[in-house]
C-alpha positions as CSV (number, residue, x, y, z in Angstrom):
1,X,-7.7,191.6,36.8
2,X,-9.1,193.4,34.1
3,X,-12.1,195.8,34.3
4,X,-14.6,192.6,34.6
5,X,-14.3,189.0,33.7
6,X,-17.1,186.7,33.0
7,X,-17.6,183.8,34.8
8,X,-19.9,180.4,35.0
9,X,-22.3,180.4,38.3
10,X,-22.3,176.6,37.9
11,X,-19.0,175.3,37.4
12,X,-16.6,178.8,38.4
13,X,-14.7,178.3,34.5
14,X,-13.9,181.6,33.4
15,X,-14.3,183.0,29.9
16,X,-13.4,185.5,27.6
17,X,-15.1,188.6,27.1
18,X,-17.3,187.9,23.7
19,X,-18.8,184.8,25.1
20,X,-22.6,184.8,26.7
21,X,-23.1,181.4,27.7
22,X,-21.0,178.4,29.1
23,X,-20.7,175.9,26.5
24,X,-20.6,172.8,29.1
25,X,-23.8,173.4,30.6
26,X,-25.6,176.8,28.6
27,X,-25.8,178.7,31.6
28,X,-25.5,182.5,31.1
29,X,-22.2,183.9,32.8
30,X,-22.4,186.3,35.4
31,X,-20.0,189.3,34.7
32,X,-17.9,190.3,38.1
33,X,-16.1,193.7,38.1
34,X,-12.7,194.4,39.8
35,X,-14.3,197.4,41.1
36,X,-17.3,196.5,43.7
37,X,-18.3,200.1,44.0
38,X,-19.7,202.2,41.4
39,X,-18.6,206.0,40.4
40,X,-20.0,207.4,37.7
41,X,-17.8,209.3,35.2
42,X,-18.6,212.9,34.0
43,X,-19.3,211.9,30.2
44,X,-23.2,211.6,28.8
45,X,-26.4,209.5,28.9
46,X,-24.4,205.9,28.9
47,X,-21.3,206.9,29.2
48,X,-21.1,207.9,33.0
49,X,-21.1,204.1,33.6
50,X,-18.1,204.0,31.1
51,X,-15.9,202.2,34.2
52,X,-18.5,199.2,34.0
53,X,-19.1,198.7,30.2
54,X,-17.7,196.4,28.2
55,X,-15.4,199.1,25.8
56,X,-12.1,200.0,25.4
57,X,-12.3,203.5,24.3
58,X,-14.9,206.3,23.3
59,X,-15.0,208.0,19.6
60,X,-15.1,211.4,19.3
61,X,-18.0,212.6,17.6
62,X,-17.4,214.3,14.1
63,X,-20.0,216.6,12.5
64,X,-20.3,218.2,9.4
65,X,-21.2,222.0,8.8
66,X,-24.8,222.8,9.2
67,X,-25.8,219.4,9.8
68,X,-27.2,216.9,12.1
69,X,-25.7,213.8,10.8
70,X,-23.0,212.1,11.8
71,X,-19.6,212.1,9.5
């Protein structure tokens, strides 16, 4: 199983990971992880619950000289 999968409370169909409701009966899927324990990682802010978001990767940040902005 991968990282999570998302899954309909009311009739159990499974679904991919960009959908948000079930499109039988508009209930909101309930996301269940492979992992049932949680460990955070040793990254910043969000990302120490990297192992139970829905993302494949993290960008490095890039900065230019002397400023704050983003490249």
């Amino acid at each position: 199983m991968d990282k999570y999968r998302l899954i309909c409370p009311k009739c159990g169909k499974i679904y991919g990971k960009y959908d948000m409701v079930c499109p039988t009966d508009g209930t909101l899927l309930r996301t269940e992880y492979s992992k049932v324990r949680f460990k955070p990682c040793d990254l910043p802010g969000i990302w120490k619950f990297y192992n139970w978001l829905p993302v494949e990767g993290i960008i490095k940040k890039r900065y230019r000289k002397n400023s704050n902005l983003q490249k």
